[in-house]
Steps between C-alpha positions, in 0.01 A plus 500: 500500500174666508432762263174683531579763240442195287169427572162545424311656575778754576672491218172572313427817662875631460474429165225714488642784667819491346302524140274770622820729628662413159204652363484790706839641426435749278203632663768583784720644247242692346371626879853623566558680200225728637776635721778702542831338598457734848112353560632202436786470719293687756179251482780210506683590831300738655416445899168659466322485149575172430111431499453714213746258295345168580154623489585533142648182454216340676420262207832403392660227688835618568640158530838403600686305222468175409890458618389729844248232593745200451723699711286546787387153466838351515605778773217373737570154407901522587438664823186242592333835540164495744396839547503779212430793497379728146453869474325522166245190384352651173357222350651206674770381289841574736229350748429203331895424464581537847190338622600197281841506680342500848260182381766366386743524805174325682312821613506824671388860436526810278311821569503713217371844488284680197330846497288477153172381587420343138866298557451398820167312365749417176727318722319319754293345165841375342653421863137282569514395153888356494418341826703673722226680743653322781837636524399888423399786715425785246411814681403760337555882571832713534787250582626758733197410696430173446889371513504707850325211691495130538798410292671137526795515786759350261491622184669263225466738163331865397376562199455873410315616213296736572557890498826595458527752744396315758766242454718655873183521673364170438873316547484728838135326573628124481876540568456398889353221354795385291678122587843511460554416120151596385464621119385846418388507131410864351387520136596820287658624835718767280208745566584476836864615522402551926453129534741396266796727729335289834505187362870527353647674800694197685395679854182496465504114509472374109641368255390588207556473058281587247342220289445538176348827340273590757507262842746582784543193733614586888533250773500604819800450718497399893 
């Protein structure tokens, strides 16, 4: 079985990224130890100042994990996943795991959504770089804009990892979207105790476990 992950010249870039968010840890740590435990549960899930947040994190990658990715990947694989949708790109490397999945599966689509200016350029140099250019639609702006419009109409898995806050809103965005059986992945969705109560209510059409330390998986129901 094909395993893109495997390959250069993706493999090379994740490398890289991996190492360089490695690196970058304690410059997070250090960041948040500039704040109180209320600014920094109110930066975290906040609806509204969320900008304020990332705008500081803007040169840290805020990747997913190295397990994360292989999770997606394998996710997307399973399901023979087409069309993806992200709310969060940072510097490309949830996208390069679930773009991998989608070459793999023989093709499709993933729009991915990224407000940071200096990581949307980031990411479309590692997603060019890794070779996967093809598969991606990175917009960039507020997801709640640019994940209002022009979304696949079957929707195999959702990747959130973007602001916190927004976790209900954007769910609320592509829900109509959803196939029966789709995947909704949220990373470090504990600072989003709104989502978490959707996603884990049985009406409201998911099943749903957390994965884990920080990744609640849902599938939605028919």
């Amino acid at each position: 079985m094909k395993n893109t992950l495997a390959s250069s010249p993706l493999s090379s870039v994740l490398d890289g990224l991996f190492a360089e968010a490695d690196a970058s840890i304690a410059g997070i740590r250090q960041e948040m130890a500039t704040l109180s435990p209320e600014e920094r549960s109110t930066m975290m899930a906040t609806k509204t100042e969320y900008r304020a947040f990332y705008e500081r994190a803007k040169d840290f990658p805020l990747a997913v994990s190295r397990e994360t990715g292989t999770l997606l990947y394998m996710l997307a694989r399973s399901i023979g996943a087409r069309n993806i949708v992200e709310f969060g790109t940072s510097f490309g490397v949830s996208t390069l795991h679930l773009a991998a999945a989608l070459r793999d599966n023989g093709g499709g689509r993933l729009v991915t959504s990224e407000f940071e200016t200096s990581k949307v350029a980031r990411a479309r140099g590692n997603i060019s770089a890794a070779g996967m250019a093809d598969l991606v639609d990175l917009r960039e702006g507020d997801a709640l804009e640019t994940l209002a419009k022009d979304l696949p109409p079957a929707i195999d898995l959702v990747l959130l990892d973007g602001a916190k806050g927004l976790y209900p809103a954007i769910l609320g965005l592509v829900e109509p979207n959803l196939r029966d059986g789709a995947f909704v992945v949220a990373d470090n969705a504990d600072w989003s105790p709104e989502y978490l109560a959707r996603v884990r209510s049985p009406a409201k059409g998911y099943l749903s476990v957390p994965f884990a330390d920080d990744v609640e998986l849902s599938m939605r129901l028919g």
